[in-house]
C-alpha positions in Angstrom: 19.8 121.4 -123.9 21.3 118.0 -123.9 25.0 117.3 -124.2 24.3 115.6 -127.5 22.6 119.1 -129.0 25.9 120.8 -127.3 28.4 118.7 -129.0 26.7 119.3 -132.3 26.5 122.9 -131.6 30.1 122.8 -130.9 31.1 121.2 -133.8 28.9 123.6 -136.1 30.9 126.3 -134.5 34.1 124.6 -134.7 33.8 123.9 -138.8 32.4 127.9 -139.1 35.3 129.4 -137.8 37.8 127.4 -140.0 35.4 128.2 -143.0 36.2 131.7 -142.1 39.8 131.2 -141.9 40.3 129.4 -144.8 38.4 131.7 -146.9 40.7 134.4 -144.9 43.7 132.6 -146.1 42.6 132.4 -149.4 42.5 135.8 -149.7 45.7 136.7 -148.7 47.6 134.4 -150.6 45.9 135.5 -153.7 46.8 139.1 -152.6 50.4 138.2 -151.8 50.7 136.2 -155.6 49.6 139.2 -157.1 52.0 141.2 -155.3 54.9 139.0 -156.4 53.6 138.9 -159.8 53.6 142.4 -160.4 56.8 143.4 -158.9 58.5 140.7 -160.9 61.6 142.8 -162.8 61.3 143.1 -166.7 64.0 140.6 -168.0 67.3 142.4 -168.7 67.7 140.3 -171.7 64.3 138.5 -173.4 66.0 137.2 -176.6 68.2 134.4 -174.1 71.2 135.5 -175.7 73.0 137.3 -172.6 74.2 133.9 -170.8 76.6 136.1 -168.4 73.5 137.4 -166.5 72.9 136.8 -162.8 70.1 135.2 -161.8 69.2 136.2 -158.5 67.5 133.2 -156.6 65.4 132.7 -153.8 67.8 131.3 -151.9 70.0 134.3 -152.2 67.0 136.5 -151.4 66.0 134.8 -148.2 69.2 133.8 -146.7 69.0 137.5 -145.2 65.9 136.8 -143.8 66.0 133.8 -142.4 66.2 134.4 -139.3 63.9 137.1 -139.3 61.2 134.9 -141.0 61.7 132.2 -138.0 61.5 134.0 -135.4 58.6 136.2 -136.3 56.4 132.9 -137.4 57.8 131.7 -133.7 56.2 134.3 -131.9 53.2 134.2 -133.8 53.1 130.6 -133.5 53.4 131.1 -129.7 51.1 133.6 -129.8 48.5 131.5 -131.0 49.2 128.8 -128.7 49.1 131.2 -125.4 45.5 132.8 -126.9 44.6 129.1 -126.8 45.5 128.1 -123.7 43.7 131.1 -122.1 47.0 131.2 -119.7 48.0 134.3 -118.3 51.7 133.2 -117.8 51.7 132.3 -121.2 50.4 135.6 -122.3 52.6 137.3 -120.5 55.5 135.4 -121.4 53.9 136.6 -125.5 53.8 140.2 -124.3 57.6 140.5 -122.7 58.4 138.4 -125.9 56.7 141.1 -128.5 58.3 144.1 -126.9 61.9 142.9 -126.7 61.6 141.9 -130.6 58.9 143.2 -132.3 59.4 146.7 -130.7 62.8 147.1 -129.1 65.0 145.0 -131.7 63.0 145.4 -134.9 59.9 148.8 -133.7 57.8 146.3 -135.9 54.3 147.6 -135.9 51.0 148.1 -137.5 51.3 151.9 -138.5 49.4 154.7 -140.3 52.6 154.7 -142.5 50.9 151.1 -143.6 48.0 153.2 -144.4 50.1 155.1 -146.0 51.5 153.1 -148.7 47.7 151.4 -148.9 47.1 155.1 -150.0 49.9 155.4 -152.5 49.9 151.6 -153.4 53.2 151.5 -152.7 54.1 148.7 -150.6 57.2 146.9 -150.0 58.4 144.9 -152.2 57.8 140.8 -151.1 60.5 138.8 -151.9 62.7 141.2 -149.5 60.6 142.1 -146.9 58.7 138.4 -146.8 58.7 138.7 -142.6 56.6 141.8 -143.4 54.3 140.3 -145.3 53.8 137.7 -142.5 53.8 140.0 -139.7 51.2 142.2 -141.5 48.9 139.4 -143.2 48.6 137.3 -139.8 47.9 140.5 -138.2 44.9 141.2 -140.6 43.8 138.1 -140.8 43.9 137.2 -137.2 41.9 140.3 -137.0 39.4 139.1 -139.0 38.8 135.7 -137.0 39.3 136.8 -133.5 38.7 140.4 -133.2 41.8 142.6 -132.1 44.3 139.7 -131.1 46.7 141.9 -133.1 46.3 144.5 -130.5 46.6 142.3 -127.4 48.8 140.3 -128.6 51.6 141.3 -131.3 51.8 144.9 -130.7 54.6 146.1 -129.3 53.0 149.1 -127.6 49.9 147.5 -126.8 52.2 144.9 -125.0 54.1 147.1 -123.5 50.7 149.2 -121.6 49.7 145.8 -120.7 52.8 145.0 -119.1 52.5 148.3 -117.5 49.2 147.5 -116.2 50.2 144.6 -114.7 52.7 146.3 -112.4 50.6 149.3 -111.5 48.8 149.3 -108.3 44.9 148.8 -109.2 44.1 151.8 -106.3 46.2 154.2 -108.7 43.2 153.6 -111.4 40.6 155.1 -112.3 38.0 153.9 -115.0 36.0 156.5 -116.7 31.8 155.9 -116.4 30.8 153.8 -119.4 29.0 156.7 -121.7 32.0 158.8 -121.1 34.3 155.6 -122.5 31.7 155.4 -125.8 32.0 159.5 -126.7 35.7 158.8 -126.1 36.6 156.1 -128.3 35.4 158.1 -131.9 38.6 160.6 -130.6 41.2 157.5 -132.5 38.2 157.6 -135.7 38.7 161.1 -136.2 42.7 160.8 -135.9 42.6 158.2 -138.4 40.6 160.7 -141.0 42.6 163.6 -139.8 46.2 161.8 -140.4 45.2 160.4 -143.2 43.7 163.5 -144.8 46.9 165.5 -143.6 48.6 163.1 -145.6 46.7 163.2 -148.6 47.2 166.6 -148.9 50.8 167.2 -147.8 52.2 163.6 -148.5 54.4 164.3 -145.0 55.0 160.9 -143.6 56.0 162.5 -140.0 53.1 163.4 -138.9 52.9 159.7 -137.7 55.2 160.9 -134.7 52.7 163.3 -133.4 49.8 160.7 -133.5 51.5 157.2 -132.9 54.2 156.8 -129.8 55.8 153.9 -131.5 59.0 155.5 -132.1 59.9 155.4 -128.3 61.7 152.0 -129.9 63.6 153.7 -132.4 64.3 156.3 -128.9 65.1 158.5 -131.6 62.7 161.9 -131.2 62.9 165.8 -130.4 62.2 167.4 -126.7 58.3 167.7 -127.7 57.7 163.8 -128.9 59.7 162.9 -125.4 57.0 165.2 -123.4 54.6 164.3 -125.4 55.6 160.6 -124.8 55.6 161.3 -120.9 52.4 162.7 -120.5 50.7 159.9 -122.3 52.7 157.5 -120.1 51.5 159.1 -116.8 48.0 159.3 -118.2 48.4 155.4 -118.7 48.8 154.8 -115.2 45.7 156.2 -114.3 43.3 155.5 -117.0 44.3 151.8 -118.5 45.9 151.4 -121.8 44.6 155.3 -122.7 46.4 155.0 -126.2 45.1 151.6 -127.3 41.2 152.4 -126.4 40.8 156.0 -127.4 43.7 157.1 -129.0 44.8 154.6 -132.0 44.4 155.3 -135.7 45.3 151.8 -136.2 43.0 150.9 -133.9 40.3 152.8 -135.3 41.5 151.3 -138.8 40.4 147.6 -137.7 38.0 148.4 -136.5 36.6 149.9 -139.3 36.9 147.0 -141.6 36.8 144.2 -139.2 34.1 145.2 -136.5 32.4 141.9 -136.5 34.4 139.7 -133.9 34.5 136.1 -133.0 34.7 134.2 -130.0 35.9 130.6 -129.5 33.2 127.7 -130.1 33.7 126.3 -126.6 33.1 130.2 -125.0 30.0 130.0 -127.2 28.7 126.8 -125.7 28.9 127.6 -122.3 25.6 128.7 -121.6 23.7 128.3 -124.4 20.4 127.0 -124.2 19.1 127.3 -127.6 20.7 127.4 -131.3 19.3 131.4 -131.2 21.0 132.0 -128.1 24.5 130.2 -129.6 24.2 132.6 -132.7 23.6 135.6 -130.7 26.1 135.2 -129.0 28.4 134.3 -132.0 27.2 137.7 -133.3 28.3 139.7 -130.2 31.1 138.0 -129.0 34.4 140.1 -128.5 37.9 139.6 -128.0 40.4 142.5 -127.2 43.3 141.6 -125.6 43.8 145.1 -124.1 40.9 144.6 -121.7 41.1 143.1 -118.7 38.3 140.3 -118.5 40.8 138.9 -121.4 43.2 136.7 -120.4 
């Protein structure tokens, strides 16, 4: 194919993928308006005649947040720029930045108890938890156009096995045959029904500890979540990021609703000899920044 054919193939790609995250943006901020609308508070006076009322403003409200709301669109931003770059000091440099913040200083994460409120449609409300809403919309959204950066990027956990990896002697591994990895990754799909039908039925939020080791940032937990904890760690060492591949019910819950993934237009290019062969691949393409081909 001539480079001409490539360019053009290329640029095809190029204006898909921000069709798709425009339309993805769209979405969310519709979402997050209608979120705001409803959980505007009825008017303690309609008539106007009560002139010694308060009125709360957004300034007031976000002062509090501000520096939460700046740093987390910095790491995103970073994020974004490191997944870019395809630079593994970059990445790593993301990772170490995502545990110390998003887990150790704020245990920030994607959670069933998302799920949760989803269930119960009771979610925060915006105007006070507007890093939230950032943190949680990029992460779907990202989702959505890249596959599961959220997991190999901005979670704290998945981070932190990463970082783990990284340090472990690759002798000390051992990676299961590929039918056994297949059978083992619908273990995280049936935790996600299970913990959600527990849930359901009981409306016991703590059964998140037993299924979801994110509270090792709170390092707040009884004897059994510690051994618990300790097992799974060892297990880590030897299998790579165990939790994040068979284990997650967050996991399992993107890839539920997202399972279609994209990969960059200039990935796509390489290679391709026909405009079948670019959409194949466009199809099939993958990104999970918990594997190791990832970078």
């Amino acid at each position: 194919m001539s480079r001409l054919a490539a360019a053009r193939l290329l640029a095809v790609a190029r204006l898909l993928a921000v069709a798709r995250l425009l339309a993805v943006a769209f979405v969310c901020l519709t979402f997050v308006a209608t979120v705001v609308h409803a959980q505007q508070p009825p008017s303690a006076d309609p008539w106007g005649f009560d002139d010694e009322v308060k009125v709360e403003t957004w300034g007031d409200i976000l002062r509090p947040q501000a520096l939460d709301i700046a740093l987390t669109a910095g790491l995103i931003g970073f994020a974004l720029f490191s997944f870019s770059k395809r630079s593994k000091v970059l990445k790593y440099t993301t990772l170490v930045f995502t545990v110390a913040y998003l887990g150790v200083l704020k245990s920030t994460m994607i959670s069933v108890t998302d799920i949760f409120r989803v269930v119960d449609l009771n979610l925060p409300e915006f105007r006070y938890s507007v890093a939230w809403y950032m943190f949680a919309t990029f992460s779907v959204a990202s989702t959505v156009v890249w596959g599961r950066f959220y997991c190999g990027r901005i979670c704290a956990f998945g981070a932190f096995t990463q970082l783990l990896d990284a340090v472990v002697p690759k002798r000390l591994r051992i990676e299961p045959p590929l039918w056994l990895e297949r059978r083992a990754s619908y273990i995280k799909y049936g935790l996600l029904v299970a913990v959600v039908g527990y849930y359901i039925a009981t409306k016991q939020t703590s059964v998140y500890r037993y299924v979801e080791p994110f509270w090792m940032f709170t390092r707040s937990a009884n004897a059994l979540l510690w051994t618990m904890l300790a097992v799974l760690l060892l297990a880590t060492l030897v299998v790579r990021n165990l939790y994040c591949r068979f284990l997650c019910p967050v996991g399992a819950m993107l890839g539920v609703y997202f399972a279609g993934h994209h990969i960059s237009a200039d990935q796509a290019v390489v290679g391709v000899q026909d405009v079948q062969d670019l959409r194949a691949r466009l199809r099939v393409g993958r990104y999970s920044g918990s594997e190791d081909r990832q970078v």
